[in-house]
C-alpha positions as CSV (number, residue, x, y, z in Angstrom):
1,X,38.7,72.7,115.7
2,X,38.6,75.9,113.3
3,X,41.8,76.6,115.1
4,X,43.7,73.6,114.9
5,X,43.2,73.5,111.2
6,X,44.9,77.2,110.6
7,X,47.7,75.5,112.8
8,X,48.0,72.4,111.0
9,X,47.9,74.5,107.8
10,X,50.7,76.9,109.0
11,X,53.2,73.7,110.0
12,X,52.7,72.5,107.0
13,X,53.6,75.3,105.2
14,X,56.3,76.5,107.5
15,X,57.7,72.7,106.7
16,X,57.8,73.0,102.9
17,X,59.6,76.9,103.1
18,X,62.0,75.6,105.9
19,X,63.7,72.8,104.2
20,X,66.4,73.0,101.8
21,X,65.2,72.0,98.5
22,X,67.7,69.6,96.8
23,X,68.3,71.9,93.5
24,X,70.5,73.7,96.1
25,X,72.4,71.1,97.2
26,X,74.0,69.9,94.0
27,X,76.7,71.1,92.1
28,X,77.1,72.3,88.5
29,X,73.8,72.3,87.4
30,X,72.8,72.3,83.7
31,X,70.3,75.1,83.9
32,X,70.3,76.1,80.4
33,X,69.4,73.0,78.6
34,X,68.7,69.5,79.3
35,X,71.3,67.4,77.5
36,X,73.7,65.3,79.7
37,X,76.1,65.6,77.6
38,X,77.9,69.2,77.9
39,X,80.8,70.9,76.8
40,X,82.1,73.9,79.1
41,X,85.0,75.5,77.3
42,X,88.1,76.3,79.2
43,X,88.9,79.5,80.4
44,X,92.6,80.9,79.3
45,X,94.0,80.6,83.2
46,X,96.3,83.7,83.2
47,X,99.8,82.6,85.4
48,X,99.9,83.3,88.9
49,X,102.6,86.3,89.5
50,X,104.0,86.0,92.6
51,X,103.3,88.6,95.7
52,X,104.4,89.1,99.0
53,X,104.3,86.6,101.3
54,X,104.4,84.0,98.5
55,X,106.8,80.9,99.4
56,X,108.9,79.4,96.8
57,X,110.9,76.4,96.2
58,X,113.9,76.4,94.6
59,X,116.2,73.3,93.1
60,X,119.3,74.3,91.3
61,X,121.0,70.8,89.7
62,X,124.4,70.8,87.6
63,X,126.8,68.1,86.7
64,X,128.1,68.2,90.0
65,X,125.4,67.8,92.6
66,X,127.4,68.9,95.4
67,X,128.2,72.3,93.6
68,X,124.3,72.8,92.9
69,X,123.3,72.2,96.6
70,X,125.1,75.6,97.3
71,X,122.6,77.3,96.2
72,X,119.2,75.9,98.0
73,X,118.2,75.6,101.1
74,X,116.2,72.3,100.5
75,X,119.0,69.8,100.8
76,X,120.6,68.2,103.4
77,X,124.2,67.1,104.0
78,X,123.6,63.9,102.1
79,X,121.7,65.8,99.6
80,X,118.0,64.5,100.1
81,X,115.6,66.4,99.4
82,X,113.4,67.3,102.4
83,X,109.5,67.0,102.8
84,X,107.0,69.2,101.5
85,X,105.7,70.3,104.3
86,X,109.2,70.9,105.5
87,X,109.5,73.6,102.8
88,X,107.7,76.4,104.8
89,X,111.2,76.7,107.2
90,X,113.5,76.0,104.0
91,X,111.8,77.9,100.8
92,X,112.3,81.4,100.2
93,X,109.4,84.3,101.2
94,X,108.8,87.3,99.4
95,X,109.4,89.7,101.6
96,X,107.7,93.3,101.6
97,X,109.9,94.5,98.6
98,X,109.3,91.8,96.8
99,X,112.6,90.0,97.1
100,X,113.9,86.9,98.1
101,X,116.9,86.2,99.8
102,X,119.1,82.8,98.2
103,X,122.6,81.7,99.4
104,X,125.0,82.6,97.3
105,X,123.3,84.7,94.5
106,X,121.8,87.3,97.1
107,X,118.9,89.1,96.8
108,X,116.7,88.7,93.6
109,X,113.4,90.4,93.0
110,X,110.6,88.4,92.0
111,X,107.4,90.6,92.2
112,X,105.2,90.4,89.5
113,X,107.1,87.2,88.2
114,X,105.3,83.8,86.7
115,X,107.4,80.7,87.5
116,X,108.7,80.4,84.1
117,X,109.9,83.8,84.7
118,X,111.7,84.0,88.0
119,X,113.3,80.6,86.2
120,X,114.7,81.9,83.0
121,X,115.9,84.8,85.6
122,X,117.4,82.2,87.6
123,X,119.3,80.9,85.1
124,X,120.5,83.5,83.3
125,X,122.2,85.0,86.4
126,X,123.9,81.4,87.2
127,X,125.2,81.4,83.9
128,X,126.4,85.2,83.5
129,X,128.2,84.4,87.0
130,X,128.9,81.5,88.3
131,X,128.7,78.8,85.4
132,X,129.4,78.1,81.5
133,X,127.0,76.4,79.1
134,X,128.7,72.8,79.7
135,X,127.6,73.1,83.2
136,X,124.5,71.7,82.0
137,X,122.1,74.0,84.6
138,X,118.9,72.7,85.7
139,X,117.0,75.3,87.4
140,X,113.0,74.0,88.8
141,X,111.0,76.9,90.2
142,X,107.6,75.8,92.2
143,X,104.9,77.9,94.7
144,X,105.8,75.6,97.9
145,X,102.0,74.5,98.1
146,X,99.0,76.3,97.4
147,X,97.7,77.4,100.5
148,X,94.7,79.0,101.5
149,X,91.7,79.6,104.0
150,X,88.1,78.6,103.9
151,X,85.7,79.6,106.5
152,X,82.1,79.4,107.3
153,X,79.4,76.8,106.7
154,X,82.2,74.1,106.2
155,X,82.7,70.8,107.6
156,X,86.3,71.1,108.4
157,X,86.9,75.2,108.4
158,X,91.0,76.3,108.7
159,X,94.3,77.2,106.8
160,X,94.9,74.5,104.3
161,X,97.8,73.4,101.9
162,X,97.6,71.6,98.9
163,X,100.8,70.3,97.1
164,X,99.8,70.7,93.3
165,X,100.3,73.5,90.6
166,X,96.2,74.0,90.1
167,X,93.3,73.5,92.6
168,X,89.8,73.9,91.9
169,X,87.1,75.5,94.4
170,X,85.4,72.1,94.1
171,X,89.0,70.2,95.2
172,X,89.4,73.2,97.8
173,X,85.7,72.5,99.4
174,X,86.1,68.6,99.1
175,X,89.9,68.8,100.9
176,X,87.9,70.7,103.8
177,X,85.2,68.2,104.2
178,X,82.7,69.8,101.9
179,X,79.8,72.5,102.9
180,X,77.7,71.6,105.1
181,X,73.3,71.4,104.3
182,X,73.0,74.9,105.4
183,X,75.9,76.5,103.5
184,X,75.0,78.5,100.3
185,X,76.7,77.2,97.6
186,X,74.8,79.6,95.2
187,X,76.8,82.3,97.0
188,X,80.6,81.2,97.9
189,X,82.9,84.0,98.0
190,X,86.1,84.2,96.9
191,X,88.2,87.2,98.6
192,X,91.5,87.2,96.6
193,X,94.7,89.7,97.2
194,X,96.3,91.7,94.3
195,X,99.1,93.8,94.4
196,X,96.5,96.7,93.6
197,X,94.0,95.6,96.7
198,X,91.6,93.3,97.7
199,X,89.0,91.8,95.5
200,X,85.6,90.0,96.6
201,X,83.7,87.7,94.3
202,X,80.5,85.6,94.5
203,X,80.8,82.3,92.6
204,X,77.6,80.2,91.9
205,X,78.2,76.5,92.2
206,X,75.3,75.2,91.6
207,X,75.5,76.7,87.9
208,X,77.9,74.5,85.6
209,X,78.5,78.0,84.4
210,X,81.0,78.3,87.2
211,X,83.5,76.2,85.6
212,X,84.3,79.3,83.4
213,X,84.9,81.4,86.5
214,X,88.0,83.4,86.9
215,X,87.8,82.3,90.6
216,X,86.8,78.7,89.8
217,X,90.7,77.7,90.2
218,X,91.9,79.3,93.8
219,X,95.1,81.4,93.8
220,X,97.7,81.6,97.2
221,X,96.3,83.4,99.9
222,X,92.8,83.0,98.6
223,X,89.9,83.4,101.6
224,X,87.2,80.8,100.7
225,X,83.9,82.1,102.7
226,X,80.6,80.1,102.6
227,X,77.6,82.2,103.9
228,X,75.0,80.6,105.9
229,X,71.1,79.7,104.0
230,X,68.5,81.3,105.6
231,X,66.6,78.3,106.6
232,X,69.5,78.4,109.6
233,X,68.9,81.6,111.1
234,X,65.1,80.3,111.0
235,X,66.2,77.6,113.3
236,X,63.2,75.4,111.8
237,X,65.5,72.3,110.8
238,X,67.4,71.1,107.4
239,X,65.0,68.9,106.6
240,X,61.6,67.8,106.8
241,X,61.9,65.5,109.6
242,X,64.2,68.1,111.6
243,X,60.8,70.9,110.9
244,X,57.9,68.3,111.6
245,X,60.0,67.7,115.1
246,X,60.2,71.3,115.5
247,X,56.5,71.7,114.2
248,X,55.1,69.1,116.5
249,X,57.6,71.0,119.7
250,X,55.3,73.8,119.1
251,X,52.2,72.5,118.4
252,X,52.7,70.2,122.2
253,X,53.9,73.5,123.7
254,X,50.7,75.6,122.3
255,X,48.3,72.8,123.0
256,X,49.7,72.7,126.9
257,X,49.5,76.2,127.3
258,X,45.7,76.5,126.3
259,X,44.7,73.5,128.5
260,X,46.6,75.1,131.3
261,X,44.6,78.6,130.9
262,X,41.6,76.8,130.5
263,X,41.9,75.1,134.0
């Protein structure tokens, strides 16, 4: 009897530490102070310069639409515009030197450049060679999606793409299905590439804190990796119905044994 208590004792216990308490499961957490109400200031997001491997898109428009298209890739015969997705075969890559290659104006290097820059670049060339002032230019410089990979304990792990100027770690985990019970979301590492390296970062997203985050919007190219909680090395269960099952597994297991030996 003496020995079935101690066993009862220890599933019990081994229940509680196995589960993943809910405080871990939620995101941005007010942990400082109790008020519903709060304020996170923004953080000053810095421009994204472009690097290598970078894909761009871009539209040149004049008065004469048929002169413009000349200069892109992105337009067909009739002068529609293609798809998004159809813009990884028809943007322009940064290649190694960090150049890209358009019809017409040739090579142009765009490493280190914001948007706005490698625009006002743009332009200025068209003008000093091709165009006057009453051409009326209309030069549009975009990343051709914001892609990047998130691995780990993730419902839907891969390479995604996501068609918009800013994305948020929270839009990136939601687009991929969202991380799954065991997934540490107190932990979620960011591995981003600049020209000087590679740079790791743990973000905690259970903190509201995170919001201010230089890694809380995701860059191109950024590696999203969500580590595995402890409770699933364990192999106990998520929850407390998954560790009574395993609990009671056991306890049937230990019980047969004895009455075995005993016979």
């Amino acid at each position: 009897m003496y020995k079935i208590l101690i066993l009862i004792l220890l599933g019990t216990g081994l229940i509680f530490t196995s589960c993943v308490p809910t405080k871990d499961l939620i995101y941005l957490q007010n942990k400082d102070n109790s008020s519903d109400n709060t304020v996170i200031a923004p953080v000053p997001a810095k421009p994204y310069r472009l690097q290598t491997n970078d894909i761009i898109s871009v539209s040149i428009k004049t008065a004469d639409p048929k002169l413009g298209a000349i200069f892109s890739t992105t337009a067909t015969e009739t002068g529609a515009v293609k798809t998004d997705s159809g813009l990884y075969f028809d943007g322009f890559t940064v290649d190694d030197h960090g150049n890209i290659r358009m019809p017409i104006l040739g090579e142009i290097n765009v490493m280190g450049y914001t948007l706005d820059e490698l625009r006002l670049k743009i332009e200025k060339q068209l003008l000093a060679e091709y165009f006057n002032k009453e051409a009326d230019i209309f030069v549009t410089v975009k990343l051709a999606g914001l892609r990047y990979t998130i691995n780990g304990e993730i419902a839907s792990p891969g390479t995604k793409t996501l068609f918009q100027d800013r994305v948020n770690i929270l839009e990136a985990i939601a687009n991929s299905g969202d991380i799954t019970i065991t997934g540490d979301r107190k932990a979620v590492m960011v591995i981003r590439q600049f020209p000087h390296g590679t740079e790791m970062h743990d973000i905690d997203l259970t903190d509201i804190k995170a919001m201010q985050s230089p890694y809380y919007y995701i860059q191109p190219n950024d590696y999203i990796y969500i580590k595995p909680l402890k409770q699933k090395s364990w192999g106990t269960g998520k929850t407390g119905i998954e560790s009574l099952g395993t609990i009671i597994t056991v306890l049937t297991l230990v019980t047969t044994t004895v009455l075995l030996l005993r016979k």
